[in-house]
C-alpha positions as CSV (number, residue, x, y, z in Angstrom):
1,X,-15.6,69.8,24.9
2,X,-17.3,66.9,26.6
3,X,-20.2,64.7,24.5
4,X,-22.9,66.4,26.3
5,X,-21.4,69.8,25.7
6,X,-21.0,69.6,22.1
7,X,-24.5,67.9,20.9
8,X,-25.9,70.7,22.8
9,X,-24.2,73.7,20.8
10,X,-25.0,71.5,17.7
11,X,-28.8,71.7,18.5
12,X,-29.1,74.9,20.0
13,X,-30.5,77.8,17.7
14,X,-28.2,79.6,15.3
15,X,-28.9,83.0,17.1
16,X,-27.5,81.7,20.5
17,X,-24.7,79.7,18.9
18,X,-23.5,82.7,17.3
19,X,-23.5,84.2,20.8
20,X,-21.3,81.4,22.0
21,X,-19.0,81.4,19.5
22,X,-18.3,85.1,19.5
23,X,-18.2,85.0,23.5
24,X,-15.2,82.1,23.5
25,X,-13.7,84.2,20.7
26,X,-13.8,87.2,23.8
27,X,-13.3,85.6,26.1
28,X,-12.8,82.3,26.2
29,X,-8.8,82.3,26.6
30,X,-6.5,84.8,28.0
31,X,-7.0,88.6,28.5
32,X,-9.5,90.3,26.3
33,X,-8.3,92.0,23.1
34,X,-8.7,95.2,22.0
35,X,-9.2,96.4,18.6
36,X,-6.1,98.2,17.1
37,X,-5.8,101.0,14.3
38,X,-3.8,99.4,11.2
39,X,-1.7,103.0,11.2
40,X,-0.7,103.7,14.9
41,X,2.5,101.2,15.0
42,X,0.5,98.6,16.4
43,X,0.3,94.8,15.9
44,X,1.0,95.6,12.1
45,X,3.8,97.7,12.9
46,X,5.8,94.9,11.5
47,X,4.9,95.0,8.2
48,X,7.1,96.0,5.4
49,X,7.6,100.1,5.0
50,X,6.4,99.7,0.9
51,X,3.0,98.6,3.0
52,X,0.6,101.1,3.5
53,X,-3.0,101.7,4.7
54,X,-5.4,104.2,5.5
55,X,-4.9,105.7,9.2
56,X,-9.0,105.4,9.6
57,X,-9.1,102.1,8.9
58,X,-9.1,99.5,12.1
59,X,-9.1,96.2,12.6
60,X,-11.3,94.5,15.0
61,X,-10.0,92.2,17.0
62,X,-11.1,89.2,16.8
63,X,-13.4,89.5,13.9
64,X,-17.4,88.9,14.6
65,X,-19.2,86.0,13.5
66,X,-22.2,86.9,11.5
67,X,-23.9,83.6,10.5
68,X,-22.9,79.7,9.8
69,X,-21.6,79.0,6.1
70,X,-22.4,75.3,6.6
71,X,-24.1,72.9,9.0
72,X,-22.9,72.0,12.5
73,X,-21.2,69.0,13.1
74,X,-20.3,66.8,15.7
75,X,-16.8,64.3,15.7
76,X,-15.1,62.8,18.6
77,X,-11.2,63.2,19.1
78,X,-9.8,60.2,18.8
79,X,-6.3,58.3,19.0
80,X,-5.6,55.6,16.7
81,X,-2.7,54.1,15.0
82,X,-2.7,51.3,12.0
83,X,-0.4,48.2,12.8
84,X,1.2,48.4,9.5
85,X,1.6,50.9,7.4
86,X,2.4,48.5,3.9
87,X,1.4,45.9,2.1
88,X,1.5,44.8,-1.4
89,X,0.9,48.0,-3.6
90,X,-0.7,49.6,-0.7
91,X,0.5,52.0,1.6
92,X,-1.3,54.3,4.6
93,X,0.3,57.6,5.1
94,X,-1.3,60.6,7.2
95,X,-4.6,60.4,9.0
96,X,-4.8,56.9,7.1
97,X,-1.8,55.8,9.4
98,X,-2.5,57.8,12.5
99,X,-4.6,60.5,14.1
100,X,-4.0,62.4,17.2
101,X,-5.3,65.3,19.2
102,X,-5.7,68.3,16.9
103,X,-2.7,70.4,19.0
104,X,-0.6,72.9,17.0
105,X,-1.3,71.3,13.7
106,X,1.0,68.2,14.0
107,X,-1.3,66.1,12.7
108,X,-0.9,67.3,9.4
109,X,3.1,68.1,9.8
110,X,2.9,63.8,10.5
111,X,1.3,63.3,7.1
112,X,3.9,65.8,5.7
113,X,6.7,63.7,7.1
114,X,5.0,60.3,5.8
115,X,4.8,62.0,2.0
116,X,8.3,63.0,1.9
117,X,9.3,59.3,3.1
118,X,7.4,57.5,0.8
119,X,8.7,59.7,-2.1
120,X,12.2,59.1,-1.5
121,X,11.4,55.5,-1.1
122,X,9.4,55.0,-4.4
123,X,12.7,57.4,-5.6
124,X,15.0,54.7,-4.4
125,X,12.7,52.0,-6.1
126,X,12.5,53.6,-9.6
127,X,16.8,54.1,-9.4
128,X,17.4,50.4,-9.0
129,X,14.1,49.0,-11.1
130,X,12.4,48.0,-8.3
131,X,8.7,47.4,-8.2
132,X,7.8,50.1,-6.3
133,X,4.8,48.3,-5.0
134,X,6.7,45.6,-3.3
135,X,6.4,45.0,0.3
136,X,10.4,44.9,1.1
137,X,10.4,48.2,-0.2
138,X,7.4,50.1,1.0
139,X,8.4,48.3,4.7
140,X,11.4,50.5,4.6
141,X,9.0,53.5,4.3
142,X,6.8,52.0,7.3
143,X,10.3,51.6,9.1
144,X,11.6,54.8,9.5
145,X,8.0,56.7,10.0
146,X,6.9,54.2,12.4
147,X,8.5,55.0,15.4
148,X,8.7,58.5,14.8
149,X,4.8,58.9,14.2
150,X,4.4,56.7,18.0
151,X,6.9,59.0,19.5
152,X,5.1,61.8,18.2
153,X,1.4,61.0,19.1
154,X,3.0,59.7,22.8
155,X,3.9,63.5,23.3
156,X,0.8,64.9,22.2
157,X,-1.0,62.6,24.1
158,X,0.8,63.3,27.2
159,X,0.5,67.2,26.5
160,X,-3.1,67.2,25.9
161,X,-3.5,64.9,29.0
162,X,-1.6,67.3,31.0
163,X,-3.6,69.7,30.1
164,X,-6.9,68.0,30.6
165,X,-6.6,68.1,34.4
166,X,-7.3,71.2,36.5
167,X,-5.3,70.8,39.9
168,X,-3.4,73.6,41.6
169,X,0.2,71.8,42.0
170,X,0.4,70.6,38.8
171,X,-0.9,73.9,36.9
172,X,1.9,75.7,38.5
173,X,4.4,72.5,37.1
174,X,2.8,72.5,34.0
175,X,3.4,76.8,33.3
176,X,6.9,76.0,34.8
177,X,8.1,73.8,32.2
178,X,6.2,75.3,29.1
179,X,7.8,78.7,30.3
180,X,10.9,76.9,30.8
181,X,10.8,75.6,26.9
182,X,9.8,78.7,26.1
183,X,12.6,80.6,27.3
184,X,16.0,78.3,27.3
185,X,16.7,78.6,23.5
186,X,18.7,75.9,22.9
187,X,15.8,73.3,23.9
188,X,13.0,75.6,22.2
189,X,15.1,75.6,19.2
190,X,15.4,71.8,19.2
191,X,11.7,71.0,20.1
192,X,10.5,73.7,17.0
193,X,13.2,71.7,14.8
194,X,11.4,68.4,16.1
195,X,7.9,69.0,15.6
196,X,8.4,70.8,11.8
197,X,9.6,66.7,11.0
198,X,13.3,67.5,10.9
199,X,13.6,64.7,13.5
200,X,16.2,65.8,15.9
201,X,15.3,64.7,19.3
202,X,14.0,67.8,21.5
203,X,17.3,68.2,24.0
204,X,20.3,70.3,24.1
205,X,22.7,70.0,20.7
């Protein structure tokens, strides 16, 4: 939400809060959802036979919120990017390196990405006897997360962008290709395989 918009809910009373929480939880996007009966075959119908539950128990969907655990806080969203990732016994991985736009939890699959490259690059180092706090060796690790991390945060920058602006031609565009994605499984496949860090480029194999 906008500056404005957010200092408000954090100074508003708790009482209405909690109605505006619970109201964007209703009905703040897509269709309303009803509350389904864990027995009838219904959105737990998938669980494993060995599973059971009483018939009288439901679930209510979504869940009420009945008070605040903590304090309300305000942060902006923000995208930023270090120049270097390495130095001399010093390296920035995850939100150190990079933050983007809190969409679909890539943020964190980034930071999972820059772990598993520094390991096997401190791996490499300890094989050979390498200092592994020397710069020619943690530069490899900045090397090949580098330009993935920038491609990354270009294409969540670009969806969240998209998505920021509310005008009838390119709503209809915008459904059109997500749908698209969603449906030719050959590209969904590749953009899924993309964004879990297995860095195949999102396009037809």
């Amino acid at each position: 939400m906008n500056p404005k918009e957010a200092a408000d809910r954090k100074e508003m009373p708790e009482s209405e809060f909690l109605k505006d929480v619970n109201y964007a939880l209703d009905y703040g996007f897509g269709p309303h959802p009803s509350s389904t009966r864990f027995g009838n075959g219904g959105i737990f119908s998938w669980l494993k036979p060995d599973v059971t539950s009483s018939v009288t128990e439901s679930f209510e969907v979504p869940p009420k919120v009945m008070k605040l655990a903590s304090g309300r806080m305000v942060f902006p969203l923000s995208l930023r990017h270090a120049n270097n990732y390495a130095s001399k016994n010093v390296v920035l991985i995850g939100d150190a390196a990079h933050t983007v736009h809190p969409l679909a939890g890539q943020g964190v699959n980034m930071g999972f990405g820059d772990a598993l490259a520094l390991s096997k690059v401190i791996a490499e180092g300890v094989a050979v006897g390498t200092d592994i706090g020397e710069v020619s060796l943690l530069k490899k690790f900045e090397g090949e997360r580098k330009l993935e991390n920038i491609a990354m945060m270009g294409i969540l920058d670009g969806i969240q962008k998209a998505y920021s602006v509310d005008f009838g031609p390119l709503n209809v565009l915008r459904a059109a290709a997500f749908h698209g994605a969603n449906y030719i499984s050959p590209l969904k496949k590749n953009i899924i395989s993309y964004a879990s860090g297995e860095h195949r480029l999102p396009i037809f194999s």
